[in-house]
N, C-alpha and C positions, 0 to 999 in steps of 0.2 A: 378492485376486488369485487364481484361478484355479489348482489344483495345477497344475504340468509332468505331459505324460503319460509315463506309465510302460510300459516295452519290458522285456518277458522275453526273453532268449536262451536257448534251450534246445540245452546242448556247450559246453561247458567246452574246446572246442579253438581252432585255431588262427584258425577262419572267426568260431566265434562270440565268442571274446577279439578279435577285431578289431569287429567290429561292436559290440562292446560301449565299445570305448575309442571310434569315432567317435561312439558315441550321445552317452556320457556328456558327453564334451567342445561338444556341443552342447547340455549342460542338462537332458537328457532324465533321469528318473531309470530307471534301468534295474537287472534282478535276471537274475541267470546262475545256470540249474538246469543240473548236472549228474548222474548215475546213480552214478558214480565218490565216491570218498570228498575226492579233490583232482583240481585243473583240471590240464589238459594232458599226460595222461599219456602219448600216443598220440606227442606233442610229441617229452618227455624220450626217448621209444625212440628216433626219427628222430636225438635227437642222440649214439646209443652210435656213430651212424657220421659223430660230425660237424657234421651238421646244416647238412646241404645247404639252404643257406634259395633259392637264385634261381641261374642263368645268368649269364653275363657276353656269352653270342655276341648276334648283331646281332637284334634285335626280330622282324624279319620271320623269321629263322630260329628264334628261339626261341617267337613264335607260330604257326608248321607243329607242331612237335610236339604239340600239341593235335588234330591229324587230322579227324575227320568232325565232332567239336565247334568247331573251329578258328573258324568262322564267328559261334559265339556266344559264346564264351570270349575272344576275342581284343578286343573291344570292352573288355571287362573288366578284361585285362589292362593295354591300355592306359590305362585311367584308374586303373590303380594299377601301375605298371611294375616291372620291378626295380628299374630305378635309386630308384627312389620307398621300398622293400623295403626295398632294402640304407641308405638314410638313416636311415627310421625307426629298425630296426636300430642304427644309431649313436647316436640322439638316445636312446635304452635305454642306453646307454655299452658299446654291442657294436660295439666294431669290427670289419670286413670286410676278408678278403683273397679275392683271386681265387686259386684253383688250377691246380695247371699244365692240368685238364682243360677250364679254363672253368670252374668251378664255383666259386661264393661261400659261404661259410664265416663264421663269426665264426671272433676269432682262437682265443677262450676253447674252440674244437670239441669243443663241449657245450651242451646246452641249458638245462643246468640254472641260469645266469647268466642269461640272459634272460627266462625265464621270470621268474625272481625280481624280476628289477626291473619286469619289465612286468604282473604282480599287484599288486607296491605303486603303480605306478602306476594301477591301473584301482582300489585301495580307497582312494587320493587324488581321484580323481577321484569317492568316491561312492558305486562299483558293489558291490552287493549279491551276494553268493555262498547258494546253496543247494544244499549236497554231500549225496549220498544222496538225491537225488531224480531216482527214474526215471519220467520222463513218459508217462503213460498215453493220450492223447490226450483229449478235452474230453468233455464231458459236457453232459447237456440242454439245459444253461443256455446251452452253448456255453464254459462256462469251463474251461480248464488242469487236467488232473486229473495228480495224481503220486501216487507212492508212495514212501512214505519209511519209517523203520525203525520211525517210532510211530505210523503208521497213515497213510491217503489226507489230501490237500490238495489243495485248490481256488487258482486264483489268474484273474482277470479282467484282463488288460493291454489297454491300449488298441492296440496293437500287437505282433506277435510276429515272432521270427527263428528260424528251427528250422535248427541247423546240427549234427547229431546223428549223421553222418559215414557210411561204407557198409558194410560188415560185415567187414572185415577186422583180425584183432587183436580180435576179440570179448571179451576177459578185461581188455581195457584200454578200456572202454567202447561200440567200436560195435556194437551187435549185427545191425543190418538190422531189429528190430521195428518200427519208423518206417513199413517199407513197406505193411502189411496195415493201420494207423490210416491213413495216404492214402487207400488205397486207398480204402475203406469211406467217405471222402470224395469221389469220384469223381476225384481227381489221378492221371493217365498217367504210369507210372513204367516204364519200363524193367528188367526181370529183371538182379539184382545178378549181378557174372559177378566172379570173381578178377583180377587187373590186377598187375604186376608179381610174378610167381607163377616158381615152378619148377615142371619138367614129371618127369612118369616115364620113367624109361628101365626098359628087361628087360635088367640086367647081367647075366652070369654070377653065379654064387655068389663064385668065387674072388675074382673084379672088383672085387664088392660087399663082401667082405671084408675087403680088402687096400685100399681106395682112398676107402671111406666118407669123406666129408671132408675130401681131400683137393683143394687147389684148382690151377686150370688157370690161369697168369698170364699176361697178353698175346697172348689168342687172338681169331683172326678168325671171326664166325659170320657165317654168309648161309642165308636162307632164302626162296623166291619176289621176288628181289631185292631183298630187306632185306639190309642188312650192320651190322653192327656189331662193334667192340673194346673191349676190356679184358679184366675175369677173370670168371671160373667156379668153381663148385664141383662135386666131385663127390659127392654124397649117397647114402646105403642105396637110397632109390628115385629114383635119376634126378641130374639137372642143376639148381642154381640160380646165381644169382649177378647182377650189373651187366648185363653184355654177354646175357643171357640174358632178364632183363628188358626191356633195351631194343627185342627182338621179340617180345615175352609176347602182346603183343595177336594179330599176326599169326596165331604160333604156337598160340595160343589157338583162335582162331575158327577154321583148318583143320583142329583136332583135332577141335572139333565137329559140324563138315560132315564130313570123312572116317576121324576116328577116328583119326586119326593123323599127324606129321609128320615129312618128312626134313630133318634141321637138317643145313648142312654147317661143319665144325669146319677152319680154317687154325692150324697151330699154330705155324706160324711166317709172320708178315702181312710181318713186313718183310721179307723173302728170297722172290726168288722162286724157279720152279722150279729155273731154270737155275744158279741161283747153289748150290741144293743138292742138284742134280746130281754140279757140281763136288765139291762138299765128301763126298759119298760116293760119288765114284769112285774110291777106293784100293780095294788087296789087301783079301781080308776076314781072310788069314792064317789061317783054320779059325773064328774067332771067328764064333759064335751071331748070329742075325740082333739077338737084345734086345744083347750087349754092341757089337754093331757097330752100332747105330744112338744107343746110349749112347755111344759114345768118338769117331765121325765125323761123326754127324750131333748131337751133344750135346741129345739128346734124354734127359728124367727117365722114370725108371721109368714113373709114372701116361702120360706119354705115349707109353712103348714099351706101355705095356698097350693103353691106348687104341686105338692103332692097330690090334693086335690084335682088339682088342672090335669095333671097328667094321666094317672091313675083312673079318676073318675069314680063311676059307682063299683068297679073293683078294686078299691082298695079296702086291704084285708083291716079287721081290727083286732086280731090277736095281736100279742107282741114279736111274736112270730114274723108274722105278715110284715104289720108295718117294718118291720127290721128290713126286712127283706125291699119293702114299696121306698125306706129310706135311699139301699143301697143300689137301687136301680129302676131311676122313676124315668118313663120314655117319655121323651116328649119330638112330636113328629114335624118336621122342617118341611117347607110347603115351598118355599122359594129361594132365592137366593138376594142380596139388596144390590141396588145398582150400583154399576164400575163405578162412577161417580164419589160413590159413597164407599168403595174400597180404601182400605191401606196404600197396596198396590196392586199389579195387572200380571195375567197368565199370558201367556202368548207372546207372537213380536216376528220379530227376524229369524227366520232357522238356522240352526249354525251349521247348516251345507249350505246355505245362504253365503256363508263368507269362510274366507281363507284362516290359517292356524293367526295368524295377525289381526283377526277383526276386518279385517278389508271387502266388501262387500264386491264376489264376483263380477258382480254383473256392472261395476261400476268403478274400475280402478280408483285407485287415491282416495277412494271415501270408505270411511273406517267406522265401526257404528259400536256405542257402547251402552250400560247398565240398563233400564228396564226393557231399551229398544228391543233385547234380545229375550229369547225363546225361553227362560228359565222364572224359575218361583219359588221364594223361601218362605218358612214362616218368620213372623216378628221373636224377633230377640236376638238381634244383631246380626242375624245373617243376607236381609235384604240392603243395607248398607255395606259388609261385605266384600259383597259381587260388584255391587255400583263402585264402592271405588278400585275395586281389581280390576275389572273391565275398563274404567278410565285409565286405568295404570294399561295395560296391557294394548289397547287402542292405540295409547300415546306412542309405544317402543312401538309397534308396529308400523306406526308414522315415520319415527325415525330412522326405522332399516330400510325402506324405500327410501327417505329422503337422501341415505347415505352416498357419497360419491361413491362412483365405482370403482 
């Protein structure tokens, strides 16, 4: 009888540990190289917040947030869903709660339980690990060249899956070197850009001082008719946080065309003007604009400053005003922070790049999966997701080539 052919996966993360558990379970023998000393490290970070694994809103809304990918992503998504996510998930003995924001959770909110079981699952099933090996791209022969701590290795699979992620978190495996070996193979790859990133602000000194770190809770951002809620941080150089992310992309790409943007900051969403009008229309009794807007409009320090920081010497002091300098303080974004320091990465592979199977034209039997590819979500479950639909979907695409004829 004939060996089963043999699938390298090269990333140890979340696309290629999926594509590895659908290989194996179809018989395939399969080997996972990663750079790293152990798999999923990229994983365990995602879970110090949790570990937002998927969405709970309606399909149709949670495939828009995929954006100008949406069209090719969302095929994908659907043939491996949340609801499909959050099972597997369970059949791991991770059980799932929905959060009050929509967001799906294991209850354990951490990843380091999952993971564990879902390694011994993939070295029951078979699957072969090689840690310390960083892939160097192929060589004459056209085989697998790596680098490992005792010198280079060759490997010939009959099929490959490169899901080697886009360069953000660099110290925890991705680095972006994937792009210039494509390249040099003639694969269309889009310019890696930062994706869920914080931007620079030009604080004050004293601002920057006194507020580094400090965060903003329950605030409304809008910028060129994006809106978004939750929290913020305030940082040494600038703005991060959830609600901050969730217009990264925008915010991003108008930095690059004009060098700059105007974010507009609601610090209080639920109230509207009128309502805190009212509330600071008493006497001010001699008290200071910061304790009078501390004690009536119960406003913290960070955002009696803020207002100041942003605002300036036009900030109104009727109640009027400040109601109004509450519910829309600009504060203007001056850069963006390095991919390094992103979530994750914009850009990658173009999906005319590769076939409806993930199979990279310009390079049969090699299949490329989750951030390698051209698409960008915000945080709250949708960049996990993709990552593991596109391992899912890599995988079956392996396996219809590998199928006899």
């Amino acid at each position: 009888m004939p060996a089963s052919p043999t699938v390298a996966v090269i990333g140890g993360g979340p696309s290629g540990l999926m594509a590895a558990e659908i290989l194996a379970q179809s018989g395939r023998a399969v080997t996972v190289y990663d750079r790293m000393p152990s798999l999923g490290r990229k994983l365990l970070m995602a879970g110090r917040g949790g570990l937002n694994l998927t969405h709970s809103e309606p399909l149709e809304d949670f495939l828009g947030r995929y954006g100008a990918a949406q069209a090719h992503v969302a095929p994908l998504v659907r043939a491996f869903s949340p609801d499909a996510l959050t099972a597997w998930a369970q059949d791991l003995g991770q059980e799932t709660f929905v959060g009050s924001s929509g967001r799906v959770f294991p209850k354990a909110l951490k990843a380091s339980p999952l993971l564990r079981a879902w390694l011994a699952r993939l070295q029951g099933l078979g699957v072969q690990v090689r840690a310390r090996h960083d892939w160097l791209g192929w060589d004459e022969a056209g085989d697998l060249r790596f680098s490992t701590p005792t010198g280079e290795v060759t490997s010939r699979p009959d099929a490959t899956v490169l899901a080697l992620g886009g360069a953000s978190w660099p110290r925890l495996g991705s680095t972006g070197a994937w792009v210039d070996i494509l390249a040099g193979k003639g694969v269309v790859a889009a310019s890696l850009r930062a994706a869920n990133v914080g931007f620079t602000v030009a604080w004050s000194e004293v601002f920057r001082a006194r507020f580094n770190g400090a965060p903003l809770k329950n605030v409304g951002l809008s910028f060129d008719g994006h809106t978004a809620r939750g929290d913020a941080m305030i940082t040494r150089d600038g703005i991060e946080g959830g609600a901050v992310y969730a217009l990264s992309a925008a915010l991003r790409d108008a930095i690059e065309a004009h060098g700059s943007a105007a974010l507009e900051i609601d610090l209080r969403p639920d109230q509207s003007v009128g309502q805190l009008t009212a509330r600071l229309a008493i006497p001010r009794a001699g008290q200071s604009t910061a304790n009078y807007l501390r004690k009536a409009g119960r406003l913290s320090p960070l955002e009696v400053n803020l207002l100041r920081e942003t605002h300036g010497v036009a900030l109104a002091l009727t109640a009027g005003g400040l109601a109004r300098a509450i519910k829309a303080a600009p504060l203007t974004l001056t850069g963006v922070q390095p991919i390094a320091r992103a979530i994750s990465t914009a850009g990658g592979v173009a999906f005319s790049a590769v076939d409806e199977q993930l199979m990279l034209r310009a390079l049969p039997g090699v299949f490329v999966a989750g951030e390698m590819l051209d698409w960008e979500a915000p945080t709250g479950g949708y960049l996990l997701q993709a990552s593991f639909a596109t391992g899912v979907a890599a995988a079956r695409g392996v396996l219809a080539r590998l199928a006899p004829a």
